[in-house]
Structures are given as C-alpha cells and as structure tokens.
C-alpha positions as CSV (number, residue, x, y, z in Angstrom):
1,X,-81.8,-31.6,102.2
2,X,-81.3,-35.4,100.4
3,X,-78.8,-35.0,97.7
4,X,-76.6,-37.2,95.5
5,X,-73.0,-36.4,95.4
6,X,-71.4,-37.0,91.4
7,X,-67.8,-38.9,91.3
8,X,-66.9,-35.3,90.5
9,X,-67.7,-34.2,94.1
10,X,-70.7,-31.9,93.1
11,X,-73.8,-32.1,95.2
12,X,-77.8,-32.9,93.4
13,X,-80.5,-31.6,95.4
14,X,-83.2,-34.4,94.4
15,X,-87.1,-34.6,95.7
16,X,-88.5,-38.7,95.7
17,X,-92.1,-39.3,96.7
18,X,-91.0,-42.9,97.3
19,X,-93.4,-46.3,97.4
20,X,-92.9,-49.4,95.0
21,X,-94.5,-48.1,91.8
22,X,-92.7,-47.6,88.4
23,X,-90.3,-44.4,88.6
24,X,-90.7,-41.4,86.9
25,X,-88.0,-39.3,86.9
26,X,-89.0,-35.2,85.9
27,X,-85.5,-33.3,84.3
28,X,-86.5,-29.7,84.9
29,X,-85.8,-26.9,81.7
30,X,-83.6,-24.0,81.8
31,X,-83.5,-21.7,84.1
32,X,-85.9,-23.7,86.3
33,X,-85.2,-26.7,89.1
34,X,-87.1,-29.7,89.9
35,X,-89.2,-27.7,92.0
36,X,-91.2,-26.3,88.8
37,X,-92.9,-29.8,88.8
38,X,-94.2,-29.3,92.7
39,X,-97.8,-28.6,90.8
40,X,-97.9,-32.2,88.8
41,X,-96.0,-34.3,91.3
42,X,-99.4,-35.2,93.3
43,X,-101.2,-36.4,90.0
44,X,-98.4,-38.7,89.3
45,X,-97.9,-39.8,92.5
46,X,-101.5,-40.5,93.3
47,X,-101.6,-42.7,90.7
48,X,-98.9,-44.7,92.0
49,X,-96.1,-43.6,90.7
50,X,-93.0,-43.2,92.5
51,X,-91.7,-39.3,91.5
52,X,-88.2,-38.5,91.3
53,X,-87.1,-35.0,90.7
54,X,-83.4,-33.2,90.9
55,X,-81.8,-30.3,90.1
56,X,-79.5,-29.8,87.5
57,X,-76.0,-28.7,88.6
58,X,-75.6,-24.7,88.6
59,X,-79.3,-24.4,89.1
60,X,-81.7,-25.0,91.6
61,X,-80.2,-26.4,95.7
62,X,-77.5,-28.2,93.9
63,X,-74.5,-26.9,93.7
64,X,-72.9,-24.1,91.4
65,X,-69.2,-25.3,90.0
66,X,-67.5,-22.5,88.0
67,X,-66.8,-24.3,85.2
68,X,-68.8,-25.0,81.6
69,X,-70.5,-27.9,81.3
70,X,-72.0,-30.0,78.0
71,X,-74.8,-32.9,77.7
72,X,-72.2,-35.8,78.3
73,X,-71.4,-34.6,81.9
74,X,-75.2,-33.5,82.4
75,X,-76.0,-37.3,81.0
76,X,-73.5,-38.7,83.5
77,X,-75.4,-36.8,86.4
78,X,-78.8,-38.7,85.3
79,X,-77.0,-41.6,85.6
80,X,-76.1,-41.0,89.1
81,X,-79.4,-40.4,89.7
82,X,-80.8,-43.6,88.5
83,X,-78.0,-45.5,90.0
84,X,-78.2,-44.3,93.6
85,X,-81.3,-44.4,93.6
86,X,-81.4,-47.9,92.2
87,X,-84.2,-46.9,89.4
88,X,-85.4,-49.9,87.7
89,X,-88.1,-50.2,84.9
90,X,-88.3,-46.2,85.3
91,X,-89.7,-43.5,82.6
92,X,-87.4,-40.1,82.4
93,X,-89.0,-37.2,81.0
94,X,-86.7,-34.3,79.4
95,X,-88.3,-31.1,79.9
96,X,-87.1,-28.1,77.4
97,X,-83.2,-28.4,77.7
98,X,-83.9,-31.5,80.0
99,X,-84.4,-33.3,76.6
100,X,-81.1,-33.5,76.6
101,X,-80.0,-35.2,78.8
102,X,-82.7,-37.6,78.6
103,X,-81.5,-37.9,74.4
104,X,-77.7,-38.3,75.5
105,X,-78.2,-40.7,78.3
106,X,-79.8,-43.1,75.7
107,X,-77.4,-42.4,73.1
108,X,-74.6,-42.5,75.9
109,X,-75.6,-45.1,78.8
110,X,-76.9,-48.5,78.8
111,X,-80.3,-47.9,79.1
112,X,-81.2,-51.0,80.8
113,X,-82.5,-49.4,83.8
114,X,-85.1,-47.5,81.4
115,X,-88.7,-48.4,80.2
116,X,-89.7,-45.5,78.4
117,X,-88.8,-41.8,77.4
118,X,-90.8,-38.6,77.5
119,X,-89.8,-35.2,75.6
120,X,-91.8,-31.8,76.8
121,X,-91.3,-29.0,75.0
122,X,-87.8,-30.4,74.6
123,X,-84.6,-29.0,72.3
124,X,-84.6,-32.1,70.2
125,X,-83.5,-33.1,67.8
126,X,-81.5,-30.8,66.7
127,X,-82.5,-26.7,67.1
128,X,-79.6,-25.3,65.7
129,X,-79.7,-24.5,62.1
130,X,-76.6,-25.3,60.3
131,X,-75.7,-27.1,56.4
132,X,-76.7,-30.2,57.2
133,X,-79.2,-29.2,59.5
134,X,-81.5,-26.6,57.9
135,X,-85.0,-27.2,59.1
136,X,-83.4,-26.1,62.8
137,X,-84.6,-23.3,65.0
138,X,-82.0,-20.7,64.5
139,X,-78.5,-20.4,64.0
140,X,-75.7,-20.5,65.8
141,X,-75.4,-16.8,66.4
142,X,-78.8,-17.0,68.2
143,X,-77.5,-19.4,70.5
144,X,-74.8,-16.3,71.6
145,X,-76.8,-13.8,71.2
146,X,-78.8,-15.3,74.0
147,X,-76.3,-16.1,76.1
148,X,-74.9,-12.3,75.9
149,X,-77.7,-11.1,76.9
150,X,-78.1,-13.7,80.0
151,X,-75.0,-12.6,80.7
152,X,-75.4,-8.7,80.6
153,X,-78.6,-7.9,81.9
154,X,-79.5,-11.4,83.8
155,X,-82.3,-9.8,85.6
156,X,-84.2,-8.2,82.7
157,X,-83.7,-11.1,80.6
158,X,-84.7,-13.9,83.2
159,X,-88.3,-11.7,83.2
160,X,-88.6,-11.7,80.1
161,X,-88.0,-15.0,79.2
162,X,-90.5,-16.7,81.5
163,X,-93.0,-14.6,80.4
164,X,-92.6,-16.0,76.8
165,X,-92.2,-19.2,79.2
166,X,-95.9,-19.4,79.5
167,X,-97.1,-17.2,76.6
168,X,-99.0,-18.4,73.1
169,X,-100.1,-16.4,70.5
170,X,-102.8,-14.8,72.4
171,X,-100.7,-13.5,75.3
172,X,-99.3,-15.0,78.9
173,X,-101.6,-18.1,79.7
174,X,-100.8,-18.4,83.3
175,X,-102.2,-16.6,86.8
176,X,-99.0,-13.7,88.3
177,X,-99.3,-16.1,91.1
178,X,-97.6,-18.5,88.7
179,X,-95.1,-16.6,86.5
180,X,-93.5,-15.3,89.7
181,X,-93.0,-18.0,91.4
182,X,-91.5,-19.4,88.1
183,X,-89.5,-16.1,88.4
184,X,-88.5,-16.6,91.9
185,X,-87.2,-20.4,91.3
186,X,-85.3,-19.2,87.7
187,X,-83.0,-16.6,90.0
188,X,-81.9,-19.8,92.0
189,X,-80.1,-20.5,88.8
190,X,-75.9,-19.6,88.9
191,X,-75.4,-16.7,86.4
192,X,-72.0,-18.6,85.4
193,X,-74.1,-21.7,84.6
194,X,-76.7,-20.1,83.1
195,X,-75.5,-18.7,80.3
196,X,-73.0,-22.0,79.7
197,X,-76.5,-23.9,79.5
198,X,-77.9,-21.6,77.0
199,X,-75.0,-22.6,74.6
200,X,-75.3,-26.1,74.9
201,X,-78.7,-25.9,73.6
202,X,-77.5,-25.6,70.0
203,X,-76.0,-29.2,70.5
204,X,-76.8,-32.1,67.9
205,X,-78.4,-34.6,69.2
206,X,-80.0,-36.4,66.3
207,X,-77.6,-39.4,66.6
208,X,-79.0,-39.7,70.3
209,X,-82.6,-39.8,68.9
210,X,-81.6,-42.2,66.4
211,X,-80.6,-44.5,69.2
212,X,-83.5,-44.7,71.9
213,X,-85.3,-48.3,71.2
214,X,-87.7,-47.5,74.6
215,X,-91.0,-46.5,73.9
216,X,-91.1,-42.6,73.1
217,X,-93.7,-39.9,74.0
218,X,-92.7,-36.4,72.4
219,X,-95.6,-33.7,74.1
220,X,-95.4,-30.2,72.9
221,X,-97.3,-27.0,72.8
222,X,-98.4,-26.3,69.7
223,X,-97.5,-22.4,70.1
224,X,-94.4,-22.8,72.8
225,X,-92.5,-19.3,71.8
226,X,-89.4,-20.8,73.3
227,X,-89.0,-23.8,71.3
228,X,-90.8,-23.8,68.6
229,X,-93.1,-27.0,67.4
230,X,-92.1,-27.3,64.0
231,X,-88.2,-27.7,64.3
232,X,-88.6,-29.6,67.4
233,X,-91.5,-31.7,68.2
234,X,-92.6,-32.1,64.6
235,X,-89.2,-33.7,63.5
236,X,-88.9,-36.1,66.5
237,X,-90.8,-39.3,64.4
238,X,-87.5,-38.7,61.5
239,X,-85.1,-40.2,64.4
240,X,-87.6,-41.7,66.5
241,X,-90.0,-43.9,64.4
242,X,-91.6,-45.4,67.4
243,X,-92.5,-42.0,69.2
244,X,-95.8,-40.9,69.3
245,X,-96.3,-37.1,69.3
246,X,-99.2,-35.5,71.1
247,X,-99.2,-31.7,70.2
248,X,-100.9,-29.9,72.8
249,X,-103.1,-27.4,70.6
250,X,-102.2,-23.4,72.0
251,X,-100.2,-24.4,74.5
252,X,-96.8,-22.6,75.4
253,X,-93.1,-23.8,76.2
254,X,-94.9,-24.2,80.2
255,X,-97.3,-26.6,79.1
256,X,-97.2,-28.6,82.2
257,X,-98.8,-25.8,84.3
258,X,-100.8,-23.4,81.3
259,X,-102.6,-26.7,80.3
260,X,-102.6,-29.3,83.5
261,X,-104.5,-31.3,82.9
262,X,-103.9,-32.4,79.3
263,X,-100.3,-32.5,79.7
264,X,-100.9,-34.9,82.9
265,X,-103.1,-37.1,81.0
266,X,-100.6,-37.7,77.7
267,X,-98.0,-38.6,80.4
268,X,-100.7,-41.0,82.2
269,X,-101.5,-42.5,79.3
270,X,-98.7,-43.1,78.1
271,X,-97.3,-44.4,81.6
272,X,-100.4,-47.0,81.3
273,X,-99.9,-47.9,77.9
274,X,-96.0,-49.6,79.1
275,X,-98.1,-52.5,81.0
C-alpha cells in the first residue's frame, strides 16, 4: 500500500495513475477517501492526465491520530503530497471539505507548484453564518449540533448523511449499488476524526479565496442538500474574480457520480483551457 509519511510521522494512503501528463490531484469530502473518485479516475486519466488521489488523515487507509486537527495541518499534508511526489504544473481539486485544503494551501503555501484550482461542491468561502458573515450556511451551533450527533449515533447518522449525499429535491439520484458502497468507504472514517472534521467546516476561509491568483473552476450542484449553492458556490466570484462557476443544474452534494458526465466535462474543459 504506497503512502507518504508527514514530518509528523502520520502515514497517507495515496492512489497515482502515473505517466508524464499534467497532475491532477482529487482531495476527497467528508466522511469519504480518495477511493470515492475510483469512478472518474479512468476519464481523466484516459485523457492524459496523470491522477493523484490520497486520503485525508483519520479517514480512509491513512492513519487515525487521536488528536483534533484544523485546515493548516490538513494544508500542510497537501503539501507533502505535492512535494513527494514532485507535482509540477498540477491542478488540485477540493471536494466538499476538500475545499479547504485546497483554499488554505493557496492562502498558506507558495503555490508555485500549482496551475490551477478546482472547487466541487466545496465549503467555501465561508459557510458559517456569523456578524460579519451573514449570507453563510448556518451558524455555529449547527456546526455542533452535527458533530454531536456524529458522535452519538455514528452509524445512523453516517446513513443518513450520504443519502442526502446524493439526493436533490426530487429524491436520491444514485443506483443502491452506489450509496452503499459510498456507505461502506464513509465507515473507514475514525469516529474521533470524524466529528473533529465536522467542526472545522465552520472555518473562514475567505482571506484564502482572496488569495489564489491560479485560474479557478468552482462546479456545484445546483440542489446539493449538504452544501448548499447559494452560500457557497454562488459567493465564490466575491473572493475569487477570476473563477468561473459552472452550476450543475439538479445536481446533489455527489455530483461527480449523480451526474458523470457533466461534472467530468467542466473539469476537462477546464483542464484544456490552461494550454
């Protein structure tokens, strides 16, 4: 099992398709691993891209530490990544919480390794609603609320989170087949980490946004019940001015698998459209 090991001593399980094209490396959302991309890697690859995947710490093969964790050290790990790996001219796309990292490690690292950024279904900018922030997606107490109930009944609420995972307005939007297996990689996730993750997602990160300068896709469902368009997606061109925002019309928070193919092609266009 290839993984990276962080100057803290903590192992990443990663997945690389390898070859000499431009990298692209997929950060999976909460409470999923790298291996919720296994369905997309073969369209990116094919078209000669070289795929990079790992798995957050606490979740996934990597491993579990007991302790909490916040977007600076989760920004850090990407950087390992990308350095190990000796990424150059690469593309990182932040999936649901993985928009964080991708936000923080251009807000935190030199991004000189980086051609462009990608936000799906992501956290940004800024979801917590708070005085100087109140076009957020809930407040604080929602953040905890969540976490509790993580915490106290992690089974029931794993369930019923990927269902709303992949449901619009219309109901679920994916095969069984599909929500189990999403199901299956979720319990992977350390309960301790878990609900430390779910906290983190009320974190600020509009100062990040402010400072990307790479090219900027922001893809979103238009009906994600996990992280709603409007306070997310919608507000991404206020701190990014160069991002262009392709709302995926009905689609949920699991975009990448409800609606394939048009989330593949706003990535592949995009990817094109660096030269």
């Amino acid at each position: 099992m290839p993984t990276l090991t962080t100057p803290s001593g903590v192992n990443l399980h990663y997945t690389d398709s390898g070859g000499d094209g431009r990298p692209l490396v997929l950060i999976h959302g909460w409470p999923l691993s790298g291996e919720s991309f296994t369905a997309n890697i073969p369209t990116f690859a094919s078209a000669g891209y070289r795929v990079v995947t790992y798995d957050r710490r606490g979740f996934g093969q990597s491993d579990k530490p007991q302790v909490a964790v916040d977007y600076d050290e989760l920004a850090d790990d990407l950087a390992v990544v990308l350095e190990a790996l000796d990424l150059r001219d690469g593309v990182i796309l932040g999936f649901s919480m993985g928009g964080g990292e991708v936000a923080r490690f251009l807000g935190r690292h030199d991004p000189w390794r980086i051609a462009g950024a990608i936000f799906s279904g992501a956290i940004t900018p800024a979801l917590c609603i708070t005085d100087d922030n109140p076009d957020g997606g809930m407040p604080i107490d929602g953040f905890t609320g969540m976490a509790e109930s993580c915490r106290d009944d992690r089974d029931g609420f794993l369930d019923s989170f990927i269902t709303t995972f992949f449901s619009n307005d219309a109901g679920i939007q994916v095969p069984e087949e599909v929500r189990a297996e999403a199901l299956r990689i979720a319990h992977q996730s350390d309960p301790v980490n878990a609900v430390a993750c779910i906290l983190i997602w009320a974190t600020d990160l509009r100062k990040d946004c402010e400072a990307i300068k790479v090219p900027t896709l922001v893809v979103h469902g238009t009906q994600d019940q996990n992280v709603p368009y409007q306070p997310s997606a919608a507000r991404m061109k206020n701190y990014i001015p160069q991002a262009e925002v392709v709302p995926i019309e009905g689609g949920p928070h699991g975009a990448n698998l409800s609606h394939k193919e048009e989330w593949e092609k706003a990535i592949l266009d995009f990817l094109a459209g660096l030269g």
